[in-house]
N, C-alpha and C positions, 0 to 999 in steps of 0.2 A: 259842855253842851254846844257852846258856837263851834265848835272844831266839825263835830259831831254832824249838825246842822247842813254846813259849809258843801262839807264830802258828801253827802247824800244831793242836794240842792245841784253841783257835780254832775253827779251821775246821774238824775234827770234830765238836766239842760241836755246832756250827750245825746241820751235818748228821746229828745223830741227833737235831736239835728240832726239826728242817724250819721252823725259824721263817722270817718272811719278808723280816724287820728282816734284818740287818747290821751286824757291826760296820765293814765298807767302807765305810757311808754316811758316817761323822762326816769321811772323807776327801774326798766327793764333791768339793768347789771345788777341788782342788788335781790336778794333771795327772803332779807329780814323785814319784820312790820314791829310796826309799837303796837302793845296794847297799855291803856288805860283802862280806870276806871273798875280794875279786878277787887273783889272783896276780899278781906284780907285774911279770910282763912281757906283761899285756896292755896293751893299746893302748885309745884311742877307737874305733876300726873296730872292732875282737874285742868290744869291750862291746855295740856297735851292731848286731854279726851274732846274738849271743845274743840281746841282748832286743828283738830287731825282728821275731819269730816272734808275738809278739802282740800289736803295733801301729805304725804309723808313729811310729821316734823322730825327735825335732823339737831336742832340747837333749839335751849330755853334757857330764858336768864331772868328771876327773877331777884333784882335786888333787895335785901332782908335789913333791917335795923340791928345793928353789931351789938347792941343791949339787948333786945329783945328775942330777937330771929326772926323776929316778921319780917313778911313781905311788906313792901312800899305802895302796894295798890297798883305798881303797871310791873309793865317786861316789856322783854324784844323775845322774838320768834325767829325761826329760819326754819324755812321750808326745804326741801328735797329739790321742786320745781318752782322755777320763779315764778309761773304761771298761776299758782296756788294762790300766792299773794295776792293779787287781782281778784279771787275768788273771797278771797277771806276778807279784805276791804269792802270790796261789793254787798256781801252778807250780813260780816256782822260788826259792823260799823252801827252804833245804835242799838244792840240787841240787849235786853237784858237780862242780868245774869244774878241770883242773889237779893232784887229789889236794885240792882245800881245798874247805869247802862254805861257799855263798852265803850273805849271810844279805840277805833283801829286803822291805821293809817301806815304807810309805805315809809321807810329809814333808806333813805339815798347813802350816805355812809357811816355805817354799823362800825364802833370801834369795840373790842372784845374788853372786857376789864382783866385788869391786872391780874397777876399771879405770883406768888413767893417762888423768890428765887432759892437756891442753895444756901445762901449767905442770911437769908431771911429778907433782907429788898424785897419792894415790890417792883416786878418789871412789866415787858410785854409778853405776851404768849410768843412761841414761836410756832405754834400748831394752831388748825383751826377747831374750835370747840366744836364738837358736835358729840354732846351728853345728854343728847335725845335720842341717838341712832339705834333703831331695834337691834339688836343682838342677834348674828346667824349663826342658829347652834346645828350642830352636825347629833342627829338624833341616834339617840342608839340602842337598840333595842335589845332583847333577850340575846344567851348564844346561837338562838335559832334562826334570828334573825338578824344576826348580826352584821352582817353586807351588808342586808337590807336598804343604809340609807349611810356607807361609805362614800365619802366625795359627792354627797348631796344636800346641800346647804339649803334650810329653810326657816322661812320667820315664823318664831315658835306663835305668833297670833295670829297667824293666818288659818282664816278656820279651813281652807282645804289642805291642813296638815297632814291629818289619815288619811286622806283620803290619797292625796301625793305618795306618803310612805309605803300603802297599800300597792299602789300603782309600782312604785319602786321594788318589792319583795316581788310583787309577780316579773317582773321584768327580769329578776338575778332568777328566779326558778327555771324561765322560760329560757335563759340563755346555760342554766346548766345541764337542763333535757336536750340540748340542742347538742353538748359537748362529743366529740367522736370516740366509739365504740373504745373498750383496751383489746390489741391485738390478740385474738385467739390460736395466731398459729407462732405467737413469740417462743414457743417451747418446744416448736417440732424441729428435727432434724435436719439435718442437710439434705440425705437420703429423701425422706419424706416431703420433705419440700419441692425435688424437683422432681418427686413424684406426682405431688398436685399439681405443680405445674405442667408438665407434661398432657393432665386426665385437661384442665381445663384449657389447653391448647388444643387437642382431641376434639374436645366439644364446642369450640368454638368453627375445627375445619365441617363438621357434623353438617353443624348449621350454614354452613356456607354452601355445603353441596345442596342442602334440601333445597336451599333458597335457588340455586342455579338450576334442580331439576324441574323446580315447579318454573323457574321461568322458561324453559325449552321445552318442557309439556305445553306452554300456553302460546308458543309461538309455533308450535306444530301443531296443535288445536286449528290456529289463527288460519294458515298455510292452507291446512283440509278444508277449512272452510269456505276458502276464496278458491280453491280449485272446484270444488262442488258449485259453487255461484260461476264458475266460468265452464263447464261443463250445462249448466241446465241454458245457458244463454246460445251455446253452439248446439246443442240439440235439436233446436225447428229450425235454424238451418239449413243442417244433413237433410231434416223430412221433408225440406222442401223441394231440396235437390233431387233426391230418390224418387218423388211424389212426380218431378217435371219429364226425369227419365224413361218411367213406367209408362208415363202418357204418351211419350215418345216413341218407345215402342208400341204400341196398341194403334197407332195411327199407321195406316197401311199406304203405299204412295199412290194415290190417281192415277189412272192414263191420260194421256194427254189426245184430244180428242179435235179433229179440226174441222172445221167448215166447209159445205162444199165448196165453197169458193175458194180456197185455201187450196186446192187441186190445182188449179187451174195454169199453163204450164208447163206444170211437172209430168213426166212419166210417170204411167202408171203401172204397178207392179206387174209381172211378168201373170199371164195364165185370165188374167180382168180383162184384156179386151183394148180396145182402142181408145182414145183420148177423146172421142164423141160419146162412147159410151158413159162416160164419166159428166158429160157438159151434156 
């Protein structure tokens, strides 16, 4: 219970200095916690259901009495993320479980227990335990669905399993509707063949002429239309010309008409008389 105490007492102090350190860090490399304080008819699965709420557990060990098979009341754990461990101290440090309370704390370094060798020795591992690791089963379903979920590896606890495998069968449907046509003209003839070819070379020159008559209908369209637009603009022109002509002829020319003093001088025309008569 002072252990218990201590680490909580911790993890207040932290949070009224809002510092940003940690004492969690000194644990960072290390992935495994102790637990204490376990009741003695849990199992590895009931250790695993508790502390699996804040992370994938990967290793459990808990040590059993060689007379009895019991557990000892603690273990060690390893988590998937070290990160977890932080989570798992912080929580359930103190929690109780059974009538007893936890006690849960960070293992700096985690030595694996022994194992029988060949010879019967006990030595060291040379692999890292992780006899907690979920199991990825490759799901296999009816012949109908049997693609279905090839090379798709899923954790049988994850509850969006069907819903995944579901996802999965439409995806192999959708890429077999997609597959391209079988040739329908693998059976025809030589003759035949470049017979078709020929009709769809034909119809493809078709469409190229229509395409080029409608585009020289639309630029001879285009052509009359800008002549007719330059036609109405020179029309009051000509009218005005014609209109200035006409007035031109209708205008008849004056005689020119002089004054008598305008005489004066001059001879005057033969059969009029003398140059007094005129002054």
């Amino acid at each position: 219970m002072n252990v218990v105490r201590e680490i909580n007492k911790i993890n207040e102090r932290e949070l009224e200095i809002g510092t940003s350190a940690s004492w969690h860090d000194e644990y960072k490399d290390s992935a495994y916690i102790f637990v204490g304080g376990l009741h003695y008819d849990l199992t590895e699965g009931d250790v695993i259901t508790i502390f699996s709420q804040y992370g994938e557990v990967m290793d459990v060990n808990l040590p059993r009495d060689k007379s009895t098979g019991k557990t000892k009341g603690f273990g060690f754990l390893m988590y998937e993320d070290q990160r977890s461990t932080v989570l798992a101290v912080d929580n359930l440090n103190g929690a109780a479980v059974l009538d007893k309370t936890l006690r849960v704390d960070h293992v700096k370094n985690y030595k694996q227990p022994r194992v029988k060798g060949a010879d019967g020795e006990w030595m060291e591992p040379e692999d890292q335990s992780l006899n907690a690791q979920p199991e990825l089963a490759n799901d296999k379903a009816p012949a109908s669905d049997s693609d279905a979920s090839s090379a798709f590896s899923i954790d049988p606890e994850d509850p969006m399993r069907d819903y995944l495998l579901a996802q999965r069968r439409e995806m192999k449907a959708l890429k077999k509707s997609k597959k391209p046509k079988k040739d329908k003209y693998k059976d025809e003839t030589p003759e035949e063949r470049r017979a078709r070819r020929e009709q769809k070379r034909e119809r493809k020159l078709r469409k190229e002429r229509l395409k080029k008559s409608d585009g020289v209908r639309g630029v001879q369209d285009l052509l009359k239309s800008l002549e007719r637009r330059d036609k109405g603009r020179d029309e009051p022109d000509t009218l005005d010309r014609d209109s200035d002509r006409s007035r031109d002829r209708r205008r008849s020319p004056s005689p020119s008409y002089r004054r008598r003093g305008d005489y004066t001088g001059v001879a005057p025309p033969e059969g009029t008389g003398t140059l007094e008569t005129f002054l």
